[in-house]
N, C-alpha and C positions, 0 to 999 in steps of 0.2 A: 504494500500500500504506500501510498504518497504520503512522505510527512511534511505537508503543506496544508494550511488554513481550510477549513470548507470554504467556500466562495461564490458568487451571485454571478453577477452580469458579466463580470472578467474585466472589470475597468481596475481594479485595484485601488489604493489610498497612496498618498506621499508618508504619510507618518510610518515609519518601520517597515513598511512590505519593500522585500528589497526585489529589486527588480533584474529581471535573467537573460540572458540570450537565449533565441531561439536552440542555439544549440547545448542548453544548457539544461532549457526543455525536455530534449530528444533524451538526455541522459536520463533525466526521472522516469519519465515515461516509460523507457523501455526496461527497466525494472518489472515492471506490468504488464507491457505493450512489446515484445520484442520485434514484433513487425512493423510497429509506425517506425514513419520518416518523414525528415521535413516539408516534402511535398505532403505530406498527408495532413500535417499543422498547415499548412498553407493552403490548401483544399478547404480545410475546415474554418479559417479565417476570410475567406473569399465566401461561404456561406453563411456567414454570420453568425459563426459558433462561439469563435472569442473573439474578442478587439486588444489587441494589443498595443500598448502604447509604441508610438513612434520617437525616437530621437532625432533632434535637426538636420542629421544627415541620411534621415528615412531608414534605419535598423531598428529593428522589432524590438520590445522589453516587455518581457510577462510577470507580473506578480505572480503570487503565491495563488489567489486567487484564480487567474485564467490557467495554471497547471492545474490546478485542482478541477476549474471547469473542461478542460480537454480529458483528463481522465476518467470524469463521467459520461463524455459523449460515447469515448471510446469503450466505455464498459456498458452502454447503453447499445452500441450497436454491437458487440461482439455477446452480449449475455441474452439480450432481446429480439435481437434482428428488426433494431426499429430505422424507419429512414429519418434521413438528419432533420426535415421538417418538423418532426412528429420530438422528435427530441430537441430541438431549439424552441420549441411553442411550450415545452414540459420544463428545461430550464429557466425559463423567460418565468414562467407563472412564480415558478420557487422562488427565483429574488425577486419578485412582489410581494413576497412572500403569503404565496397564496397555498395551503395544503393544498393536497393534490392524493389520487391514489398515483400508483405507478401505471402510467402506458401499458396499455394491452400488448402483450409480446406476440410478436410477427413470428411467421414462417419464415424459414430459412429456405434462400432460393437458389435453384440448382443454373448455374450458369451456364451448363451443356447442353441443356434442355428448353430449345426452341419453344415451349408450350408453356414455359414459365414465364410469370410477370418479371419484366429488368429490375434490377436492383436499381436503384436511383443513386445509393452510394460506392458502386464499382466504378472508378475511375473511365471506364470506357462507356460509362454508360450516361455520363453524366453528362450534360449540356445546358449549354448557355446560350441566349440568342443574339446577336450583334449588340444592341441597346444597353442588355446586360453587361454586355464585354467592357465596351464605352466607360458604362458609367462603372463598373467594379474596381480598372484597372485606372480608370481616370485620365482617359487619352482622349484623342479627337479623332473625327472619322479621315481626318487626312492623314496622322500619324496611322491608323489600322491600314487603312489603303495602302501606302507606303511597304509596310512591314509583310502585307500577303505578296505586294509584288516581288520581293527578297526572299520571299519562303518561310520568314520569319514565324509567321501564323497563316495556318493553314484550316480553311471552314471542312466540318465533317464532309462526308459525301450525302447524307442524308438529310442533311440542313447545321444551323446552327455551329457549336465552334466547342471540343470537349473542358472540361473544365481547368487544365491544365494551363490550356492560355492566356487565362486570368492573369498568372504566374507570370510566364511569359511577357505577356505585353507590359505587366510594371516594371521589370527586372531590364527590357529592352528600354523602356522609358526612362529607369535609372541611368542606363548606362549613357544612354545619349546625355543625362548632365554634364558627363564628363568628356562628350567630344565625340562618343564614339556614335559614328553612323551607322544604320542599316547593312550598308556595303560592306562594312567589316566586319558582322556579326556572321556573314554567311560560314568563314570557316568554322566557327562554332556549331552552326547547325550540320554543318558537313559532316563533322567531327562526332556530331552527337546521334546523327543517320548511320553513320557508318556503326556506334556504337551498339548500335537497336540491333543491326544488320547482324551482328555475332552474336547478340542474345537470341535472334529468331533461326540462325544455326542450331543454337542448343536446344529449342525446347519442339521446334517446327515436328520434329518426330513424334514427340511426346501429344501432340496436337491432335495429330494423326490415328494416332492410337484407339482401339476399339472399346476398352475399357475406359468407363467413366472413371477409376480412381486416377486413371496411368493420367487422365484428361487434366483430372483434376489439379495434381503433381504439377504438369505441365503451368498451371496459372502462380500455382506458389513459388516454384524456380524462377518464373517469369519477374516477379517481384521480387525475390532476392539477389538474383543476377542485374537488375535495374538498381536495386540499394547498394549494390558492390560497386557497379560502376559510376555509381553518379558521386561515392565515396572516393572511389580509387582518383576517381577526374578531380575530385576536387585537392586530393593529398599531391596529385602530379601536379597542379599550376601554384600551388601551394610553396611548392618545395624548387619549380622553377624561377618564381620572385622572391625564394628568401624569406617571405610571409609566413607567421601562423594567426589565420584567424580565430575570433573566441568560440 
């Protein structure tokens, strides 16, 4: 368990709550959580799970409070199988402090199985519509234009744009403070295609496979092979600037 304060809405107080890096975050958490990662606090902060405070040069800071509020989401949807709605509408009452019973617990849905309802919280499932993207990531529709013609961000084939680009289009936003353009992001995305490219070697069989568990396997590697590398990438440009960040 998290030895962090219970906590409400996730804004936290100045007086005492000392305040964390997201990556300081990921450590508590996975005491409990060994599968979250930071895209998945960033997921969850893009849908208005916690708010975390921003510093003047736009890095995240979480109290004691919005840990505590991520490890109920997360034991919310891992013990219940509830979608984030249903569990943001249920935290929200609590710090109004309104009782409440607990959320009706959901089915657990089978992701192999064309007949089943989507999950709404599987990253591939999740979608956002242009207006969304705009106002989440806080860009302008000339900067999005811009960034799909780079490759930057790219719309489902089915409509809409997965949740991931949320992330994306702030982090390309940040970066342009610093000068850098579109045009130079491209090796990054190259970089990060080519990335996906060796994970979809490793699990493409496993995909394939006629057995639902061999299937299943295949989506959990899938995620652990994407937290290796989005680590290993971050330790390599890390250790080529000399940097350690917090």
């Amino acid at each position: 368990m998290l030895r962090t304060p219970s906590g409400g809405a996730g804004h936290g107080t100045a007086g005492g709550n000392r305040l964390v890096s997201i990556g300081s975050v990921l450590t508590q958490l996975r005491d409990e959580f060994p599968e979250v990662t930071i895209s998945k606090i960033r997921f969850l902060e893009a849908e208005g799970l916690v708010e975390p405070r921003r510093t003047p040069s736009g890095y995240r800071k979480f109290s004691p409070e919005d840990v505590e509020r991520l490890a109920q989401v997360l034991r919310m949807q891992r013990d219940h199988y509830l979608p984030l709605k249903v569990i943001r509408e249920h935290l929200d009452a609590l710090a109004r402090g309104e009782q409440l019973p607990a959320p009706a617990q959901g089915a657990p849905r089978d992701p192999y199985d064309p007949g089943s309802e989507p999950d709404p919280d599987r990253p591939t499932a999740a979608r956002v519509g242009r207006s969304e993207l705009l106002a989440a990531a806080e860009v302008t529709e000339e900067e999005l234009v811009e960034w799909e013609s780079y490759g930057l961000i790219t719309p489902a084939a089915e409509g809409g744009y997965d949740a991931e680009s949320v992330t994306v289009a702030k982090l390309v936003a940040d970066m342009g403070r610093f000068g850098l353009e579109p045009r130079h992001l491209r090796a990054m995305k190259a970089a990060a295609d080519r990335e996906a490219g060796l994970v979809e070697q490793v699990v493409a069989p496993l995909r394939r496979h006629r057995n639902p568990q061999t299937r299943a396997h295949a989506e959990a590697t899938t995620k652990e092979l994407a937290d290796l590398s989005v680590r290993l990438h971050a330790a390599l440009v890390q250790t080529a600037l000399g940097v350690r960040l917090p």
